[in-house]
C-alpha positions, 0 to 999 in steps of 0.5 A, a space after each residue: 857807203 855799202 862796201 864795194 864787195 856788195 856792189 861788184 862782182 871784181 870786189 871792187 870799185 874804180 876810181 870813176 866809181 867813187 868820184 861818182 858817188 862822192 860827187 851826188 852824196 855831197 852835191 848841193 851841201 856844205 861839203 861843195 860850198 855855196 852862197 847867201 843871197 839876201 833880198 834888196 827891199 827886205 830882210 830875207 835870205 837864202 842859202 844855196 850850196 853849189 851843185 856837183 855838175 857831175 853828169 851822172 847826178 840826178 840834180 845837175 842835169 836840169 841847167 846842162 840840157 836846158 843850155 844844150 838845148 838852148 845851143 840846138 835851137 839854132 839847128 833846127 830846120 823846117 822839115 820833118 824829123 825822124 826818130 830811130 833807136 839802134 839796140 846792141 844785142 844781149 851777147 854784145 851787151 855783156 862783151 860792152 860792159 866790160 869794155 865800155 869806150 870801145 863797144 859804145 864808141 862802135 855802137 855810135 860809128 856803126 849806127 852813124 855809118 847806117 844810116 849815112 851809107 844808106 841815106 846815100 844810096 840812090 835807090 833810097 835818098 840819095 842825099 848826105 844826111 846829118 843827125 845827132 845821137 845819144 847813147 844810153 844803156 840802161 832800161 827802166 829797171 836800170 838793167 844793162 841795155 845798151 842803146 842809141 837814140 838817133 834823131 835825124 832830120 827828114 832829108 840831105 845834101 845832094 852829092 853835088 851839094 847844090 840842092 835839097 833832097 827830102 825824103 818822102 813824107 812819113 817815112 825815111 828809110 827801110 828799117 829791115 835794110 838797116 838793120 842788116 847793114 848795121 850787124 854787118 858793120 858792128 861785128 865786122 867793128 867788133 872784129 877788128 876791135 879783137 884782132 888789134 887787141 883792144 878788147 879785155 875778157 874777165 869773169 864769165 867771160 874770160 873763155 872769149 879771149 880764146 879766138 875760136 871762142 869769141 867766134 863761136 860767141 858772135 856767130 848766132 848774131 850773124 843771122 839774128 835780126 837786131 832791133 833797130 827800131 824807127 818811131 813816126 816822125 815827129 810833130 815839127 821842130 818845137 817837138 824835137 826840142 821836147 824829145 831831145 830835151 828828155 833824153 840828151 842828158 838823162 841819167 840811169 833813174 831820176 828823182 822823181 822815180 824814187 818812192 822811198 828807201 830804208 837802210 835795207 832797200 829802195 823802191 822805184 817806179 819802172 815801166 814793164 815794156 814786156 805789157 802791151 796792153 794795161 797799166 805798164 808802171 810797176 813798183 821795184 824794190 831792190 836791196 841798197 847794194 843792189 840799187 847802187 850797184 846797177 846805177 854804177 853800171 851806167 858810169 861812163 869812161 872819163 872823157 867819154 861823149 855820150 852825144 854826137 854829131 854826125 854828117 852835116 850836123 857835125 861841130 865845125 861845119 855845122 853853122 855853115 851847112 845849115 845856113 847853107 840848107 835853109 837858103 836851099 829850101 827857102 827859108 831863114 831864121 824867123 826875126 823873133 828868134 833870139 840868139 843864145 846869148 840873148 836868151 840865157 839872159 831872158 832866161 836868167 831873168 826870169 830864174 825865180 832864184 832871182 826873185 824874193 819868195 816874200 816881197 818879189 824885191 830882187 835877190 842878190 848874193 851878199 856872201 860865197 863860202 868854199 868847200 866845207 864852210 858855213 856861211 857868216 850870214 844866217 838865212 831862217 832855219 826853215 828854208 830848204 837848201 837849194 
């Protein structure tokens, strides 16, 4: 591991730091233990060692946002879908990196109470809306870019909950009006956030625990514009599905970004948003400790949910409103769909981990090994761990 006073300016790491990194160094090898799976009609076997299932690994994401998803189609209504992206502003970023649970945690009310409060403005929807919403922070580069992505279907509950409103086709609301609104909401957040004590200054910012200081710092962002981006709507649910199954449990990079590494350096594909026009993707090279240092940025708080679900998409009411809104609209579950349990195990049956690489026969476990053992059974020294 590269010394913690290479990767932070505090010369040092935190404990979740450290369990992050020891759980993808030893994800997927002996140190986690595994099972040995052996072939019913022939004489193959297969080692596989046991995933980490740490949210910031890169290996582990693949089967929690298949499940996730798998739990999402059941939400899905037969309306349009639209796309919107609220961006925390520089000054706030480096106020957020020092105070992750409480500056992210705003980014999600602040973001959720917009487009509620607007959607219910009779002038616009007028309708109780729901969404779901996904932090990430960082850019391509793995910078520090704190944003949330929010997906939210094209219309809401009247106030009486007796009907259905649908917003208008292609367009669901003024992006300018939510804009204001949401610096509105998140500095006055972020301001009660200060006056109760709840935000800790260290490092360059240390100066903004002085009260004058901290108003001077946020008073530029009172009358700058703040990027809430809102994209066309999508292309029906099954589109939705392919977004969300995209960034719900995305990581700072993934594997397939890396190009190479040395005991020096790391290369990686990023995309140059700054382009607009050509080839955006380009190749960075970062030092080791700077590689590392700019995954660990993106290390959430222990027990921090970075998905949401707002309005009538909330857990709790969630089942009953949208069986609610699709009597309302017209429409119900089409016979071919199955449930979730139905389909883990089609999707179980068709895992490939399940069948022989050789004869097709039906691979079954024949041993498990814990943390740090070395199975009895001995697959071909050429077959890759998986």
């Amino acid at each position: 591991m590269v010394e913690a006073v290479d990767i932070f300016e505090d010369r040092h790491l935190s404990l979740p730091h450290l369990k992050v990194m020891s759980a993808i160094e030893n994800c997927r090898t002996a140190a986690l233990g595994g099972h040995v799976s052996a072939c019913n009609k022939c004489d193959h076997q297969h080692i596989a060692y046991n995933s980490c299932r740490n949210r910031h690994c890169p290996k582990c994401q693949g089967l929690a946002s298949r499940d996730w998803m798998q739990a999402r189609v059941e939400d899905l209504l037969p309306v349009e879908y639209f796309h919107a992206v609220f961006t925390l502003p520089t000054q706030i970023a480096d106020i957020a990196f020092q105070n992750k649970a409480a500056v992210y945690g705003l980014l999600f009310k602040a973001s959720a109470q917009t487009l509620l409060t607007i959607a219910a403005d009779p002038k616009h929807l007028g309708a109780r809306i729901g969404m779901t919403s996904v932090l990430h922070t960082w850019g391509s580069a793995m910078t520090h870019y704190p944003h949330a992505h929010v997906i939210v279907p094209g219309g809401g509950l009247s106030p009486d909950g007796a009907r259905w409103i649908a917003c208008r086709p292609g367009f669901f609301l003024p992006v300018k009006v939510l804009s204001r609104l949401f610096r509105r909401l998140y500095l006055e957040g972020l301001a009660r956030l200060y006056k109760a004590g709840k935000l800790a200054f260290f490092g360059d910012l240390s100066e903004l625990t002085d009260p004058d200081m901290f108003a001077a710092h946020l008073a530029p962002l009172r009358k700058a514009d703040w990027v809430v981006y809102a994209k066309p709507p999508f292309g029906g649910p099954e589109a939705v599905l392919a977004y969300l199954s995209r960034y719900t449990h995305r990581v700072a990079i993934s594997n397939h970004r890396l190009i190479s590494a040395d005991a020096d350096t790391v290369a990686f594909h990023w995309k140059d948003y700054r382009i607009k026009r050509g080839d955006r993707m380009k190749v960075m090279r970062l030092p080791i400790s700077e590689f590392i240092r700019r995954f660990l940025v993106h290390v959430l708080p222990t027990g921090f949910h970075r998905i949401r679900h707002t309005g009538f998409l909330v857990n709790g009411i969630r089942r009953d409103r949208i069986e609610k809104i699709r009597r309302l609209i017209g429409t119900v579950p089409r016979p071919d769909q199955t449930t979730g349990e139905d389909r883990r195990s089609d999707s179980d049956e068709r895992d490939p981990r399940q069948t022989c690489p050789k004869c097709g026969g039906e691979m079954r476990v024949i041993e498990t090994f814990t943390r740090g053992k070395t199975p009895k059974s001995r697959a071909p020294p050429w077959e890759d761990a998986a």
